[in-house]
TORKOL-4160 file (C-alpha; in steps of 0.2 Angstrom, whole numbers, padded with zeros to 4 digits, m for minus):
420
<pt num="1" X="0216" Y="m0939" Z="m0042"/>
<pt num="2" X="0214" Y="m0956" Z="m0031"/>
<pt num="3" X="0231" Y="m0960" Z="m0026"/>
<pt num="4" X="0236" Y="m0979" Z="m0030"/>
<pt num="5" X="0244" Y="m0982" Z="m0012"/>
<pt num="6" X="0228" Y="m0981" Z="m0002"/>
<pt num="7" X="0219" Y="m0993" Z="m0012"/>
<pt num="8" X="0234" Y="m1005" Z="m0013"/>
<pt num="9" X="0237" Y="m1002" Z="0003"/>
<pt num="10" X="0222" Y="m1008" Z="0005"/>
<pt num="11" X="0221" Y="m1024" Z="m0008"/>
<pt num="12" X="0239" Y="m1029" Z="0000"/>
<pt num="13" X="0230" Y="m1032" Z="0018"/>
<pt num="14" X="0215" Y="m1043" Z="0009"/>
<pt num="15" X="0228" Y="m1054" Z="m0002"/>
<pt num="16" X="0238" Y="m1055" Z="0015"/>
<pt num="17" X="0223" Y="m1063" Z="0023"/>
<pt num="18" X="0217" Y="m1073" Z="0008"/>
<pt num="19" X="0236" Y="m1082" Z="0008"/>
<pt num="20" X="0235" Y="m1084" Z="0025"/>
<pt num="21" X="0216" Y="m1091" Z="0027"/>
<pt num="22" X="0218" Y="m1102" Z="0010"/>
<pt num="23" X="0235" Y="m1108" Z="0018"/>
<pt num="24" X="0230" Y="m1112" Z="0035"/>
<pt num="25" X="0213" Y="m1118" Z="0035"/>
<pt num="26" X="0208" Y="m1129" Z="0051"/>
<pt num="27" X="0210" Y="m1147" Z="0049"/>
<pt num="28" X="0190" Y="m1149" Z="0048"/>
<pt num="29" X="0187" Y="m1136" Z="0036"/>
<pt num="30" X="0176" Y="m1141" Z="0021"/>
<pt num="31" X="0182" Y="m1131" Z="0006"/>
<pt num="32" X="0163" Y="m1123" Z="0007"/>
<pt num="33" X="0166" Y="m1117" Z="0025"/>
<pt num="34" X="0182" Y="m1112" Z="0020"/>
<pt num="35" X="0179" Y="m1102" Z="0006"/>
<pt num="36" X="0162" Y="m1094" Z="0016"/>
<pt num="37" X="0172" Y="m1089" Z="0031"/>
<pt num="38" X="0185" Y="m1083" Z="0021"/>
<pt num="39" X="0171" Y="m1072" Z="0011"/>
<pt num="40" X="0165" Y="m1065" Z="0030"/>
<pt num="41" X="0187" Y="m1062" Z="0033"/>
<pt num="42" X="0185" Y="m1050" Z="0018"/>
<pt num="43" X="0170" Y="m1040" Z="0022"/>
<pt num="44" X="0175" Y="m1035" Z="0041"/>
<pt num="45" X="0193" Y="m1030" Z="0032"/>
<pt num="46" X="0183" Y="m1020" Z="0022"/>
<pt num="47" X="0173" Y="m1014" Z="0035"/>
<pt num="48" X="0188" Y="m1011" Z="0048"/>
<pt num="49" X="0196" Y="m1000" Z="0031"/>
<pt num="50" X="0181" Y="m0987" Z="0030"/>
<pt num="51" X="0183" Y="m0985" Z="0051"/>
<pt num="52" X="0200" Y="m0982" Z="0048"/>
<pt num="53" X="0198" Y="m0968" Z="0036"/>
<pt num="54" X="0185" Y="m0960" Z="0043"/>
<pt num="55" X="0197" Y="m0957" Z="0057"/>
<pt num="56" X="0203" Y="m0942" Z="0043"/>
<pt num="57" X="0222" Y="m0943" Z="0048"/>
<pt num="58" X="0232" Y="m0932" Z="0039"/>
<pt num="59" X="0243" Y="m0948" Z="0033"/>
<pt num="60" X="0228" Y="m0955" Z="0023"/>
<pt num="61" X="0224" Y="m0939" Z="0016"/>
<pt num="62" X="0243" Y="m0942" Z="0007"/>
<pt num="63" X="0241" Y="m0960" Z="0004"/>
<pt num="64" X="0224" Y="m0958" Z="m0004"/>
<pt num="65" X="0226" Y="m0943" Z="m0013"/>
<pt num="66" X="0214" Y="m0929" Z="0001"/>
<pt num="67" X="0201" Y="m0932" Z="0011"/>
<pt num="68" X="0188" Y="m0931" Z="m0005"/>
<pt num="69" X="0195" Y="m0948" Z="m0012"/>
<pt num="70" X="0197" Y="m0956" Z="0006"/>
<pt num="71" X="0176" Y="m0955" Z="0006"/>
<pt num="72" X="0174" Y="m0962" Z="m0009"/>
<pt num="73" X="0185" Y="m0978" Z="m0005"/>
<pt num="74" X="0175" Y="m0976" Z="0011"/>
<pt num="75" X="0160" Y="m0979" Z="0001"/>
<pt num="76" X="0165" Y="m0993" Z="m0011"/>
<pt num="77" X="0172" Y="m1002" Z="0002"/>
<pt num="78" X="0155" Y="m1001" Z="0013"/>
<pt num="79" X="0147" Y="m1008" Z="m0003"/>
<pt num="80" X="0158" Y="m1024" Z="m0004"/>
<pt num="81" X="0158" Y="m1028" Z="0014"/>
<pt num="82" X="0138" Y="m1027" Z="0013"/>
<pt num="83" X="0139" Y="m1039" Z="m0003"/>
<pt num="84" X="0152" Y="m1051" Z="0003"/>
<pt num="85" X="0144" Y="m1053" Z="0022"/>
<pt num="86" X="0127" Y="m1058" Z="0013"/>
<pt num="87" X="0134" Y="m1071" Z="0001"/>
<pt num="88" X="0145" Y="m1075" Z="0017"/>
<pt num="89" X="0127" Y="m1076" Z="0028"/>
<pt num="90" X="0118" Y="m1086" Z="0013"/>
<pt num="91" X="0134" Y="m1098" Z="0010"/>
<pt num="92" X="0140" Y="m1102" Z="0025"/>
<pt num="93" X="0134" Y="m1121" Z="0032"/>
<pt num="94" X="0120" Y="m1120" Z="0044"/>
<pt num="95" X="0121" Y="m1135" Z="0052"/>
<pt num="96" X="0139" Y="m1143" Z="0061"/>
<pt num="97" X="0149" Y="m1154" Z="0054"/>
<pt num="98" X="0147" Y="m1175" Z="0057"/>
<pt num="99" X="0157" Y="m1179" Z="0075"/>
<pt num="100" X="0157" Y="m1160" Z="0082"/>
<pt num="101" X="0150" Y="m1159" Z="0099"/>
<pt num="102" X="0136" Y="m1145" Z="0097"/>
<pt num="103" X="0138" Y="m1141" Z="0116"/>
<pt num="104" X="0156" Y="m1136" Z="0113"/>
<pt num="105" X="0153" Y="m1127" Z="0098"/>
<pt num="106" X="0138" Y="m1117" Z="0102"/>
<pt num="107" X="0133" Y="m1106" Z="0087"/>
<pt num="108" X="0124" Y="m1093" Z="0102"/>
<pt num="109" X="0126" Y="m1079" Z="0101"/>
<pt num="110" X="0135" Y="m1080" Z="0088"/>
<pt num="111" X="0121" Y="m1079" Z="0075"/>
<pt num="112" X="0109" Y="m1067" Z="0082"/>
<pt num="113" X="0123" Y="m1057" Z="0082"/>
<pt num="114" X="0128" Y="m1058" Z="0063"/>
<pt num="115" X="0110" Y="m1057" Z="0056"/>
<pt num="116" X="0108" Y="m1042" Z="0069"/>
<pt num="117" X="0122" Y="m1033" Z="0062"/>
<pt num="118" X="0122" Y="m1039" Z="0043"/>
<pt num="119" X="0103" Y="m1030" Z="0043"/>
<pt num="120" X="0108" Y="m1015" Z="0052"/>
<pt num="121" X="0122" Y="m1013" Z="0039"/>
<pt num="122" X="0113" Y="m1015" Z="0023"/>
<pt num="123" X="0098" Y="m1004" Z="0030"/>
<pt num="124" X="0114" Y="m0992" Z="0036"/>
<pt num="125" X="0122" Y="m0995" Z="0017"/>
<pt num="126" X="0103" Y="m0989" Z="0009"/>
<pt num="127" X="0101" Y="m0975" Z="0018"/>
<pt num="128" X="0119" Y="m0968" Z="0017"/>
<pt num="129" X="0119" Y="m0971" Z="0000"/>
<pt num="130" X="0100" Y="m0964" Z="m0004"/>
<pt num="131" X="0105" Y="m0944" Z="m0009"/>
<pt num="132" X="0087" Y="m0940" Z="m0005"/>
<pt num="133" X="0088" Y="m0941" Z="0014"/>
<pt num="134" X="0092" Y="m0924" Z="0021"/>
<pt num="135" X="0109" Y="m0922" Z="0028"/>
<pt num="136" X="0102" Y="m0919" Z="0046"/>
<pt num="137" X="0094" Y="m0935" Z="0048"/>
<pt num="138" X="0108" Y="m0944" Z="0038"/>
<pt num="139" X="0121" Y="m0940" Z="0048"/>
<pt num="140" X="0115" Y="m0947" Z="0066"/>
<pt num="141" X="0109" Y="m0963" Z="0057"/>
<pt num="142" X="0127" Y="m0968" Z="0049"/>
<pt num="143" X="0132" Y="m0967" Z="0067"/>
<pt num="144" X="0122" Y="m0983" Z="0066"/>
<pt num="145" X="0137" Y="m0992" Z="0057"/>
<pt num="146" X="0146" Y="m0992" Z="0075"/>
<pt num="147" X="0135" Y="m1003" Z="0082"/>
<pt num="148" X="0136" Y="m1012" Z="0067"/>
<pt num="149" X="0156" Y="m1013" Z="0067"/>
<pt num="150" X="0153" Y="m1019" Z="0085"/>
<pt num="151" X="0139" Y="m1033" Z="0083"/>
<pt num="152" X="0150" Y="m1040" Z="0068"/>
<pt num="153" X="0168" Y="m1042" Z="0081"/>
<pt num="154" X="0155" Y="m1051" Z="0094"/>
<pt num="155" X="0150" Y="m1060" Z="0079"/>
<pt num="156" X="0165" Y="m1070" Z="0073"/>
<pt num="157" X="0173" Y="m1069" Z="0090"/>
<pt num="158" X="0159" Y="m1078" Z="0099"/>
<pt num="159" X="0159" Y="m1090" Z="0082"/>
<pt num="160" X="0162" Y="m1109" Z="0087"/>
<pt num="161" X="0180" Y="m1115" Z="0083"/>
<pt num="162" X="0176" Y="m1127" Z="0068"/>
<pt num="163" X="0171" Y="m1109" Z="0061"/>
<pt num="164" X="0183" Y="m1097" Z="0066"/>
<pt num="165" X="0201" Y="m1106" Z="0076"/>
<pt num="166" X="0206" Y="m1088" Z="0084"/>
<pt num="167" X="0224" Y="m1093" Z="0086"/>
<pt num="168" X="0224" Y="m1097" Z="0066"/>
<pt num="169" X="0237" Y="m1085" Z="0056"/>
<pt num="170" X="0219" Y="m1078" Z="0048"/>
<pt num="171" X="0211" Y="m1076" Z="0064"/>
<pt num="172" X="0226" Y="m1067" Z="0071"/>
<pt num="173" X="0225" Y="m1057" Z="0058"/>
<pt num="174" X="0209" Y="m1052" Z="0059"/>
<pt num="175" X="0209" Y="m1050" Z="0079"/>
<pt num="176" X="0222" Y="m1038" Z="0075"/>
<pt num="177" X="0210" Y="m1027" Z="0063"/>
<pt num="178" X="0198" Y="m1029" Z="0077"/>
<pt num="179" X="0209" Y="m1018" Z="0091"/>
<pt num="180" X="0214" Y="m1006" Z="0077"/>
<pt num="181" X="0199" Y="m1002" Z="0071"/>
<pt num="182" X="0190" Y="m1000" Z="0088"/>
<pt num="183" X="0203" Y="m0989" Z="0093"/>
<pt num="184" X="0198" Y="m0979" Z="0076"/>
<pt num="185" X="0181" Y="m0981" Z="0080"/>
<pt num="186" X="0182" Y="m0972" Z="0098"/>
<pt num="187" X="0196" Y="m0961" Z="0091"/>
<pt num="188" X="0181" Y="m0955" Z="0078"/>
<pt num="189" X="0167" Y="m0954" Z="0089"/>
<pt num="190" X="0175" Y="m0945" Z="0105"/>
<pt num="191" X="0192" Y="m0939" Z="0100"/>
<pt num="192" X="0196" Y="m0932" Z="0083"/>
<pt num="193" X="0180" Y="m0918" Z="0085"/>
<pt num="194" X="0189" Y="m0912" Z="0102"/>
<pt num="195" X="0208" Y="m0914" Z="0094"/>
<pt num="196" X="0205" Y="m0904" Z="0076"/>
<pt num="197" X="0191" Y="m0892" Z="0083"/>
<pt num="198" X="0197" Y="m0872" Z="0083"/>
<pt num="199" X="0184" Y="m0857" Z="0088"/>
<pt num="200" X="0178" Y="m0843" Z="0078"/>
<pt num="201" X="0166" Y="m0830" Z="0078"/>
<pt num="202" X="0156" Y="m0822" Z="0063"/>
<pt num="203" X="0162" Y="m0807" Z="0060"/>
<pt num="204" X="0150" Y="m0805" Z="0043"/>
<pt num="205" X="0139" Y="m0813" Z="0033"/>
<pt num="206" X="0137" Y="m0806" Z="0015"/>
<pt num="207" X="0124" Y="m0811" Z="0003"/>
<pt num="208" X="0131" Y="m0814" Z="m0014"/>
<pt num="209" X="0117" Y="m0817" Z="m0029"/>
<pt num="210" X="0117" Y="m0838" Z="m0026"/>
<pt num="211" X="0129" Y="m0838" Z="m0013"/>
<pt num="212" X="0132" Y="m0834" Z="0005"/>
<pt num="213" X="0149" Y="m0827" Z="0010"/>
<pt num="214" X="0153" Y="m0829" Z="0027"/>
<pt num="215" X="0167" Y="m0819" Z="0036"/>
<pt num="216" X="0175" Y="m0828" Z="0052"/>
<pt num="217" X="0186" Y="m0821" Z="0066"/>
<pt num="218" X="0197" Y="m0833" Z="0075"/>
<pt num="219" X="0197" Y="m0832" Z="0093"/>
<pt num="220" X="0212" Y="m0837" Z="0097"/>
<pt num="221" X="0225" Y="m0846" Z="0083"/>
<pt num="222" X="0221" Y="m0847" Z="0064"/>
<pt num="223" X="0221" Y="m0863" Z="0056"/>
<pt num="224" X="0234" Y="m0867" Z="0044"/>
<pt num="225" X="0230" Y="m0872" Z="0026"/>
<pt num="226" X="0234" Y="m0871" Z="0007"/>
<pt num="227" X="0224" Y="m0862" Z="m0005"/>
<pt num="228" X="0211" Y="m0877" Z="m0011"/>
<pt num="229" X="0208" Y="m0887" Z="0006"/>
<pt num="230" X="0191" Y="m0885" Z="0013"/>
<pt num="231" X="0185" Y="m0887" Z="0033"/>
<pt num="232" X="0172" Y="m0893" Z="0041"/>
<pt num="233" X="0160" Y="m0879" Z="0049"/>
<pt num="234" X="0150" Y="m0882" Z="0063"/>
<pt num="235" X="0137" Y="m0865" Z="0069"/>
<pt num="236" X="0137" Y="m0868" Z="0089"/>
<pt num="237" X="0120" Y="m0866" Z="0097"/>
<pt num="238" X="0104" Y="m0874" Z="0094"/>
<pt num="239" X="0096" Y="m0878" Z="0079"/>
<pt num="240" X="0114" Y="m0878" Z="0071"/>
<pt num="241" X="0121" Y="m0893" Z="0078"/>
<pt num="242" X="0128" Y="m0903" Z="0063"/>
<pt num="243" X="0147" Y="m0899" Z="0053"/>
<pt num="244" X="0146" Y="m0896" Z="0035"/>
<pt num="245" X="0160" Y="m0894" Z="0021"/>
<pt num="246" X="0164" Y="m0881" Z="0011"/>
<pt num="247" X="0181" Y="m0875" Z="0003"/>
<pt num="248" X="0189" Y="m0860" Z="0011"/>
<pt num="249" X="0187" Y="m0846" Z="m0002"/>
<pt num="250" X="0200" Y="m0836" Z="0008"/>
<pt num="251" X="0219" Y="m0833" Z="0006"/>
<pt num="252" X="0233" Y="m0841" Z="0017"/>
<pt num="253" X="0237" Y="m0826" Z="0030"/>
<pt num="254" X="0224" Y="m0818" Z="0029"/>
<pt num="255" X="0217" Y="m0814" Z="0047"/>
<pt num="256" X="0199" Y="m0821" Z="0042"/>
<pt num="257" X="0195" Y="m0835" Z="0037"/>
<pt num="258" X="0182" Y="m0834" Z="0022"/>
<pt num="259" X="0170" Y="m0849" Z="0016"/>
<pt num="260" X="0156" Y="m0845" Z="0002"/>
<pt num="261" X="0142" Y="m0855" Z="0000"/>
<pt num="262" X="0129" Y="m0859" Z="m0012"/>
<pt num="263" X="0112" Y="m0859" Z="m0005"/>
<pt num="264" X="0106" Y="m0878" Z="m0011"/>
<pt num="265" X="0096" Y="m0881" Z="0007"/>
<pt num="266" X="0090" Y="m0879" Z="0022"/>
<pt num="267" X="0105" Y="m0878" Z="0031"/>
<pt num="268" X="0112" Y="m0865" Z="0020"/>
<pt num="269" X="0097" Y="m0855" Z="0018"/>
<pt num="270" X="0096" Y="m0854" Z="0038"/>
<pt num="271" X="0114" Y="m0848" Z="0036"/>
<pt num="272" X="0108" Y="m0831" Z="0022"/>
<pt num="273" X="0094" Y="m0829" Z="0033"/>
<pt num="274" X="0096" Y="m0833" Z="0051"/>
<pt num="275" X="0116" Y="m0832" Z="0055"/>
<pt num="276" X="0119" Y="m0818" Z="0062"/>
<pt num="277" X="0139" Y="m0807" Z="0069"/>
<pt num="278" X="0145" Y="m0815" Z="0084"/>
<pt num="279" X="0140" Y="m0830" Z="0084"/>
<pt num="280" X="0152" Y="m0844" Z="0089"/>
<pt num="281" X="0158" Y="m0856" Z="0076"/>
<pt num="282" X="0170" Y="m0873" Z="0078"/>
<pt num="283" X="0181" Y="m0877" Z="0062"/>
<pt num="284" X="0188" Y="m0891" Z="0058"/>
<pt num="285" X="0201" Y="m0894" Z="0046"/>
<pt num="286" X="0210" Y="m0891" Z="0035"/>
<pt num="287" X="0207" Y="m0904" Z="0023"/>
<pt num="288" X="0211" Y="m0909" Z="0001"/>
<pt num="289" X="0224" Y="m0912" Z="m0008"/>
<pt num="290" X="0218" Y="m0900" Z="m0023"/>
<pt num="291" X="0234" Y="m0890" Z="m0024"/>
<pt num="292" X="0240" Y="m0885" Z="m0041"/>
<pt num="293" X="0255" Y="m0877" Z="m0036"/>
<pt num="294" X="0263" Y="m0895" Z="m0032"/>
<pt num="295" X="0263" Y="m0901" Z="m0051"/>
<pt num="296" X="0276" Y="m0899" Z="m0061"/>
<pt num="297" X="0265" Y="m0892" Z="m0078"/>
<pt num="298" X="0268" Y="m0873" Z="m0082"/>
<pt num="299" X="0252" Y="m0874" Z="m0093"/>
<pt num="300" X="0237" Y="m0875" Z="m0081"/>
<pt num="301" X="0218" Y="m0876" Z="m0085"/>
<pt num="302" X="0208" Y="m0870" Z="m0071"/>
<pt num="303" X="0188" Y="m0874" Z="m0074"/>
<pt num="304" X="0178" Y="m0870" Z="m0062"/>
<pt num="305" X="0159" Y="m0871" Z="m0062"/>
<pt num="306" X="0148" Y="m0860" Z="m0053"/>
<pt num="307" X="0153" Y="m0862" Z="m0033"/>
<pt num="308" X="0166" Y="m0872" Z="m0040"/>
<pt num="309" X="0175" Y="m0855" Z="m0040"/>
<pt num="310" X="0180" Y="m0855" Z="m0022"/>
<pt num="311" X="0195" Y="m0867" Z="m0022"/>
<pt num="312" X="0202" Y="m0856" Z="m0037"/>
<pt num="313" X="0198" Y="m0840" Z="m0030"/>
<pt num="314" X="0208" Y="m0843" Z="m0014"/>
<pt num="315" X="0220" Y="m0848" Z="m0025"/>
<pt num="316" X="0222" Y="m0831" Z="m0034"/>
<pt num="317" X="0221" Y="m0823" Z="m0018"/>
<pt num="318" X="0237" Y="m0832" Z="m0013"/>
<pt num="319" X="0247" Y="m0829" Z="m0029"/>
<pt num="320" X="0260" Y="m0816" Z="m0028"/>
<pt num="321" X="0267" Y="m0808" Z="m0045"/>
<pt num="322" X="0280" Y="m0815" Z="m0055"/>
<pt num="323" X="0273" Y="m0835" Z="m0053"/>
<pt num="324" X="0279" Y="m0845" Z="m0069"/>
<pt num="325" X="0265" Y="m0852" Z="m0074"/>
<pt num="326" X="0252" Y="m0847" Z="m0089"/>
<pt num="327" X="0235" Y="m0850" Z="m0082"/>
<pt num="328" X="0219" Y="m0850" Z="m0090"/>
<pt num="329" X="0204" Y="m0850" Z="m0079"/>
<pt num="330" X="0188" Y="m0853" Z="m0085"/>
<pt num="331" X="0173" Y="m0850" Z="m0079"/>
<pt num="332" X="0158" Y="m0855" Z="m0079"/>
<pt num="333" X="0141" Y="m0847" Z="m0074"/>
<pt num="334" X="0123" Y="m0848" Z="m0080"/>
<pt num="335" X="0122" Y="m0828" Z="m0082"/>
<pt num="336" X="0136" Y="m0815" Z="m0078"/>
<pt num="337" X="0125" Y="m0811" Z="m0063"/>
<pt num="338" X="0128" Y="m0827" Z="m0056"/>
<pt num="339" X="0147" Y="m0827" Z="m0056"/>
<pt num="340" X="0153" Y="m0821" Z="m0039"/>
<pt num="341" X="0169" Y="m0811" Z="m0038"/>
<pt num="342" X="0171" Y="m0805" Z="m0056"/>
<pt num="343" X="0178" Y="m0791" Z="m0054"/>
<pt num="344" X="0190" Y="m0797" Z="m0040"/>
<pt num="345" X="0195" Y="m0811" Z="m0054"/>
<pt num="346" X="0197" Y="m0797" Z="m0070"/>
<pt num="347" X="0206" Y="m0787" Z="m0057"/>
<pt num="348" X="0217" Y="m0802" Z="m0051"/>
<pt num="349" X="0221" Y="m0807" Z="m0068"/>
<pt num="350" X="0227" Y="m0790" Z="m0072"/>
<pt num="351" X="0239" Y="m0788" Z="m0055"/>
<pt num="352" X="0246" Y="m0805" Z="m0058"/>
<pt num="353" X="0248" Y="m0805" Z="m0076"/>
<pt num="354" X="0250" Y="m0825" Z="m0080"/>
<pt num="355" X="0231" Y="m0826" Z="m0078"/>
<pt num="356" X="0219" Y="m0828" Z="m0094"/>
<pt num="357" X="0200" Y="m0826" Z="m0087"/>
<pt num="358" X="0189" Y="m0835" Z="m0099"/>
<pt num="359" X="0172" Y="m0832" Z="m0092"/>
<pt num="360" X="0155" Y="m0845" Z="m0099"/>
<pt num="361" X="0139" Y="m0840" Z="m0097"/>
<pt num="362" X="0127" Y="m0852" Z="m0103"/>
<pt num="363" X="0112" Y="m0841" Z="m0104"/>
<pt num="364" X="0124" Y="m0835" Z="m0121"/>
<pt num="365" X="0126" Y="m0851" Z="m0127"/>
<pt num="366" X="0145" Y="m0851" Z="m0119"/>
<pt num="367" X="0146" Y="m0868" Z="m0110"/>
<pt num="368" X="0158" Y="m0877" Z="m0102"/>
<pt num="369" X="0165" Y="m0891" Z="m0115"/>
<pt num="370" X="0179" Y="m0895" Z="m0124"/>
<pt num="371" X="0174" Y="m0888" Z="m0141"/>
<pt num="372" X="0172" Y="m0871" Z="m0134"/>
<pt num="373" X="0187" Y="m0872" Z="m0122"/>
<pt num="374" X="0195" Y="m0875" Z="m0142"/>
<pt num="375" X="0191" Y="m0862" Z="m0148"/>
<pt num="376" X="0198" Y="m0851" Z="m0131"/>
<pt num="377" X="0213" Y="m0860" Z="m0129"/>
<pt num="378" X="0228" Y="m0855" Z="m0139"/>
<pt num="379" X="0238" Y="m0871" Z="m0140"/>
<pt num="380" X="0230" Y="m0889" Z="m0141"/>
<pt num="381" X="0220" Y="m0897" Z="m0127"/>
<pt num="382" X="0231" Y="m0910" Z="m0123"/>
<pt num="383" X="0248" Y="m0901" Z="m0119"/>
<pt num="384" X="0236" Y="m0893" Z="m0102"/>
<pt num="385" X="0235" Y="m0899" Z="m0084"/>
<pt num="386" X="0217" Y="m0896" Z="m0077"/>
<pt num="387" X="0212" Y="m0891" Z="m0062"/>
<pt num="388" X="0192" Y="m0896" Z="m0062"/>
<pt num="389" X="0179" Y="m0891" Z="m0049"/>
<pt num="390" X="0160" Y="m0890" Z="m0051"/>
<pt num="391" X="0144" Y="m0899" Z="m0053"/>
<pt num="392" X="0145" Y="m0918" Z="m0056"/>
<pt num="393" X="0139" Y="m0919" Z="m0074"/>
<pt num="394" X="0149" Y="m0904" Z="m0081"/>
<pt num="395" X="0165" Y="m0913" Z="m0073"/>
<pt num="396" X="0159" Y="m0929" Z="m0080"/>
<pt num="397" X="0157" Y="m0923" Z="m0097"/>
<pt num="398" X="0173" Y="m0913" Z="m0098"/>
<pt num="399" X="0182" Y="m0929" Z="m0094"/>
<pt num="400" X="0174" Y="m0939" Z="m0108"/>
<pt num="401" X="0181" Y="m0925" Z="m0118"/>
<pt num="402" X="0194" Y="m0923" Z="m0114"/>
<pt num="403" X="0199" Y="m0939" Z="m0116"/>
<pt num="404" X="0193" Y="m0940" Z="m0134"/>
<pt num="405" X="0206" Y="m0924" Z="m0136"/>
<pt num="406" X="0219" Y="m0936" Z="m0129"/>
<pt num="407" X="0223" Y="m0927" Z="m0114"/>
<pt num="408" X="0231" Y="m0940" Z="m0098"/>
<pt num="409" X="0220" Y="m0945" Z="m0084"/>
<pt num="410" X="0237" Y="m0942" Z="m0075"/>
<pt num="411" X="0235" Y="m0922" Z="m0082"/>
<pt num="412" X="0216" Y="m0921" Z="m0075"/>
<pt num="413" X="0215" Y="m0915" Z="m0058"/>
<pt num="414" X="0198" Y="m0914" Z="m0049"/>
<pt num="415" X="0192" Y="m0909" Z="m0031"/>
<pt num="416" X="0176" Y="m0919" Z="m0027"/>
<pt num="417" X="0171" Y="m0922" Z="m0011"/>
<pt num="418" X="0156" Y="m0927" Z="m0005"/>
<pt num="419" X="0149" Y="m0935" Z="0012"/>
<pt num="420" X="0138" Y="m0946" Z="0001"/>
């Protein structure tokens, strides 16, 4: 669930800056010019916020509720500042005031500048937002919205003075955003890879039916995380030079560090077929806050949906007998030869004892919604907490259900993250 601090956090900094900029305008501001300026203030506070998270501190991750939900600000607020910096470009006056000496207040390069980097960022926007680019030429293009971040700070700092007065309570505050989020930005780009980076070597790559299990050995320390986060993994050599994301499917302490796949592309067919033992491997992580051990509920639904299992399956893998709770995991699989580790899970749930495994398999007319989690639950959907992880529209309908069954958003927990 999206944490409220990050967002406020957020909303706080824009009111500050509105306040400031409305209250302390320069003596020969029009109220269009005002108001336009102010417009442009907002979008590169905006656009500073999404450098800032892509940074992916750990202090974000609590503030914003994981990495997951720090993505999807990332991308809303991308999307304002691209619609605020055009109403800004179309608003704001062309021509200087009456009395201004042009020579003084020069509009070059100001302009070029702008329209340079308003275009780069809605082209950027389109294709950061268009789910049917591949992820391997995504990713080296959104490195564009650098140069974007860059072109917008010449922008308003090479702005004449009637425009932007840099000494302004506004302007400082928005100089201030500037440093902050270069530093994020060169932080992003040449440091965080290097500083969260730790080796590994395949030690096995198993071949489930839909999935791809693949075993790694650390080379030197084991990273530290809770069942539930996911990592960043990046095959070293060529033809393998991009990171992708995927929940660690095994448990904490375990000497191997364990991540199952679907095969939904290129890059994870490559990883059935080509990846072979040995092979060097750089993770990065850990990273989520989808931990159900943290709540306080004893009643726990845990839905998962197809690869969805993962997060739930290091999960079990970490729980020791004797845990309070009273779990039902359900899950959901077109056929029964689709759900991966089974007979680990009926296994699991019998060790353990607080488990309930509710397995749905669609090709028997067993799906995943709320009237047939009725009929399998022993006690009214709305005294559960849910723990919810799988594709987008069986998430999405579950919550409309579960809504109609009057269960809290608060009580509905999801992990979904997405680069995209």
């Amino acid at each position: 669930m999206l944490r409220r601090q990050g967002p406020l956090a957020i909303a706080t900094v824009l009111l500050l800056f509105i306040i400031l900029h409305l209250g302390f305008p320069p003596d020969a501001h029009a109220p269009r010019t005002t108001g336009t300026t102010m417009l442009g203030g907002i979008a590169f506070l905006l656009m500073t916020s999404s450098v800032i998270l892509s940074t992916r501190l750990e202090i974000f991750e609590d503030l914003f509720g994981g990495l997951d939900r720090m993505y999807q600000v990332h991308r809303v607020a991308g999307t304002f500042a691209a619609i605020f910096a055009l109403v800004h470009l179309f608003g704001v006056p062309k021509e200087l005031p009456v009395g201004v000496d042009p020579v003084a207040n020069t509009l070059v390069p100001s302009v070029p500048l702008g329209i340079l980097g308003l275009i780069l960022l809605v082209v950027g926007l389109f294709i950061a937002l268009n789910r049917k680019i591949r992820y391997s030429r995504w990713r080296p293009t959104h490195k564009v919205m650098a140069l974007v971040y860059v072109l917008i700070i010449g922008h308003f700092m090479t702005a004449p003075g009637i425009f932007f007065e840099r000494f302004s309570a506004s302007g400082v505050l928005l100089i201030l955003a500037a440093i902050i989020g270069v530093v994020c930005l060169v932080y992003s780009i040449f440091g965080m890879n290097r500083r969260t980076a730790v080796r590994f070597t395949v030690e096995a790559v198993n071949a489930l039916e839909r999935a791809t299990e693949v075993v790694l050995k650390p080379v030197a320390d084991m990273i530290d995380f809770k069942p539930g986060q996911f990592a960043f993994v990046e095959v070293q050599g060529k033809g393998w030079s991009e990171p992708h994301p995927f929940t660690i499917s095994s448990a904490p302490g375990e000497d191997r560090l364990r991540f199952t796949m679907k095969v939904l592309g290129d890059w994870t067919r490559k990883v059935r077929e080509e990846l072979q033992p040995g092979r060097d491997v750089m993770v990065r992580g850990p990273y989520g806050r989808f931990d159900a051990a943290k709540t306080t509920g004893k009643k726990q639904i845990w839905l998962a949906g197809g690869i969805g299992l993962t997060p739930f399956a290091s999960k079990l893998r970490a729980m020791q007998p004797g845990d309070d709770r009273q779990i039902h995991l359900v899950y959901a699989a077109r056929e029964k030869q689709d759900a991966i580790f089974l007979d680990e899970l009926k296994a699991r749930a019998a060790e353990l004892g607080n488990i309930t495994l509710i397995p749905l398999f669609s090709e028997e007319g067993n799906f995943a919604r709320t009237d047939k989690m009725r009929e399998n639950l022993p006690d009214p959907l709305d005294t559960y907490e849910y723990f919810m992880c799988g594709p987008k529209p069986m998430i999405e309908g579950l919550m409309k259900g579960l809504k109609e069954e009057g269960v809290s958003r608060k009580n509905i927990h999801t992990e979904a993250f997405a680069l995209r």
